[in-house]
C-alpha positions, 0 to 999 in steps of 0.5 A: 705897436710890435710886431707879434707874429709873422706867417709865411705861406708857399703857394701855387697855381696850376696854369690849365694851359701852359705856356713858354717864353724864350727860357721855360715853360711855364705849368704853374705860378708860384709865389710867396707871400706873407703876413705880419700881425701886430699887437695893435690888430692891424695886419699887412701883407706882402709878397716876395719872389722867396722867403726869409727862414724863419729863424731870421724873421723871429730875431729880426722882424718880431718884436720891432715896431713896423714902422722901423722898417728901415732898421728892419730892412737892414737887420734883414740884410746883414742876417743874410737874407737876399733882397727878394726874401726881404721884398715880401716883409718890407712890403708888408710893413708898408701895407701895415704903416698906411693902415695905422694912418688910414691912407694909401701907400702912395700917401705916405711915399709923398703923394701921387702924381697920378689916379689911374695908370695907363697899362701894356697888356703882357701875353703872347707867349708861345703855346702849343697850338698848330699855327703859333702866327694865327694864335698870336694875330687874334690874342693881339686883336684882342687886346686891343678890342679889350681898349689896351693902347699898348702890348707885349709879345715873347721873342726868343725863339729863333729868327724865324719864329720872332721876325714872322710873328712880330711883324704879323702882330704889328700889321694886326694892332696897326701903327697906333698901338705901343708894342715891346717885345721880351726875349727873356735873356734867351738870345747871345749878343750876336744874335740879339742884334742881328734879330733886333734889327729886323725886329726893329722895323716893326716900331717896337717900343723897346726891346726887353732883356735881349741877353744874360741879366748880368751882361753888362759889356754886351748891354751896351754893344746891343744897345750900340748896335739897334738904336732902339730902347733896350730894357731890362734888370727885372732879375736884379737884387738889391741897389747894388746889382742895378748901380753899375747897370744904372751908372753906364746906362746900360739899359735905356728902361730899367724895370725893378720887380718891387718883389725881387729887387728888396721891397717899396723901400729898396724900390725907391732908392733904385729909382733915386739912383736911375733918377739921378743918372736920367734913366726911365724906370717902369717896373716889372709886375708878373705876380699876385695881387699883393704885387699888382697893388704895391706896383700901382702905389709905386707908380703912382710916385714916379713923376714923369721923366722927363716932364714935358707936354705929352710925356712918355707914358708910365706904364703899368705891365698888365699880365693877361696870363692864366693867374688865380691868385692875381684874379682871385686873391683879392676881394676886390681884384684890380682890374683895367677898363678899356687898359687903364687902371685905378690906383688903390685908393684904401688904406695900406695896399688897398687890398683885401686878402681872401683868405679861403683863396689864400688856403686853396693855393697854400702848398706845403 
């Protein structure tokens, strides 16, 4: 089996409300995806957080066999392609390898530990409404009317405005619902803790990128200073960027985005690497569906840790935000019943690419 062709499309989608974290503000859901035909019929896709340039995948990509994916990965590399651009090509080749041997991804990544997956619903965000805690207050309500057992909410904005809401949203969801909150590297050390303390009294479940990506030093003072899960790295590429993040244990969680850190293949050495030095990974999935089933195959794989008799949950990031090419893009979409969700049981991702959606939101 070879390789014959390889497209890349660029798509967008306008978001008819938009919304802000503690960074930006978000108007539209872009995102990059690809498709990788073979000579044998068979096509896979996948999705990066960028693209490789065209002259890179036809000296490296077209051609191969698809189940060479390492040799391709790191033919990707040494071209000079950074990790997520590799992303979207190594997950394809992974879609295109279970639907050869007519199994689910999680088959051929050594089985899985668990059907279904027990998920956080990511909203929350500020919008531009008159009363932010009122907006806040009914959305997490709704959650959990919706059967979701756990939550995100957008910090970042300023003591005020993320001690008064994160306490209103805790009395709201009661003392039963797993809640976490994501400053999105918005605050500096000094104030990720003075705000991380009153946050904390809310019994959050970790406090997610509370300063700079690559602050490790301030990671560790932070994480000194709460006594709280403190998590992060979503924003890292590559094994490399998460070794010392991972070796000083920097983050209590860490959560590699399969479409930024290098693909399912790159994914699995980061875990092996957090694995061995005793520090939990739930990854982060903010994209389309491509990205929502590689995520599920992904945990699906990851044993629990540590294993005990009622172990801290796997946890799958449900985004809840305005998204058609998460809700559309699938025939079939992935959906959570009462904040659990099924792993993809057919071949490859499991998923069937709607390709008139596909064309709607291809820009470029």
């Amino acid at each position: 089996m070879k390789i014959t062709e390889v497209k890349t499309y660029s798509t967008s989608y306008p978001v008819k409300e938009p919304f802000s974290n503690g960074m930006r503000t978000t108007r539209e859901r872009a995102f990059g995806i690809v498709e990788v035909i073979t000579d044998a019929g068979i096509t896979g896709w996948g999705e990066g957080a960028s693209l490789p340039a065209r002259r890179a995948i036809d000296e490296n990509v077209v051609g191969r066999n698809p189940f060479d994916y390492e040799v391709i990965w790191n033919a990707l590399h040494y071209a000079g392609v950074d990790a997520a651009g590799i992303s979207a090509v190594d997950i394809a080749l992974w879609d295109i390898m279970g639907k050869t041997q007519k199994q689910p991804v999680y088959a051929l990544l050594g089985g899985a530990f668990r059907r279904s997956v027990q998920a956080y619903a990511t909203g929350l965000f500020r919008r531009n409404v008159s009363d932010h805690t009122a907006a806040l207050v009914k959305e997490a309500r709704g959650y959990v009317d919706a059967g979701f057992k756990a939550m995100k909410m957008k910090v970042g904005f300023g003591p005020g405005y993320d001690v008064t809401n994160v306490e209103a949203v805790r009395k709201a969801i009661g003392e039963d619902v797993l809640f976490a909150v994501d400053a999105n590297c918005a605050y500096d050390r000094g104030s990720a803790i003075a705000v991380g303390r009153e946050m904390a009294k809310s019994d959050l479940l970790w406090f997610e990128e509370p300063i700079a990506a690559d602050d490790i030093e301030g990671y560790l003072e932070v994480k000194r200073a709460l006594g709280i899960r403190i998590s992060g790295a979503e924003q890292l590429r590559g094994r490399w960027a998460f070794r010392r993040v991972i070796q000083e244990r920097a983050m209590d969680i860490i959560q590699p985005d399969v479409c930024v850190c290098g693909g399912i293949t790159e994914y699995r050495r980061i875990h092996a690497m957090a694995s061995a030095n005793h520090v939990r990974v739930i990854p982060h999935m903010f994209g389309t569906a491509i990205r929502l089933a590689a995520t599920m195959h992904l945990l699906a794989t990851l044993p629990d840790q540590p294993r005990a008799l009622e172990p801290f949950p796997a946890l799958l990031e449900y985004d809840m935000s305005e998204n058609a090419l998460r809700t559309e893009l699938a025939k079939e979409p992935i959906r959570h019943k009462d904040g659990v969700v099924a792993v993809p049981q057919g071949p490859g991702l499991g998923i069937e690419i709607d390709r008139e959606v596909l064309a709607k939101y291809t820009v470029g």
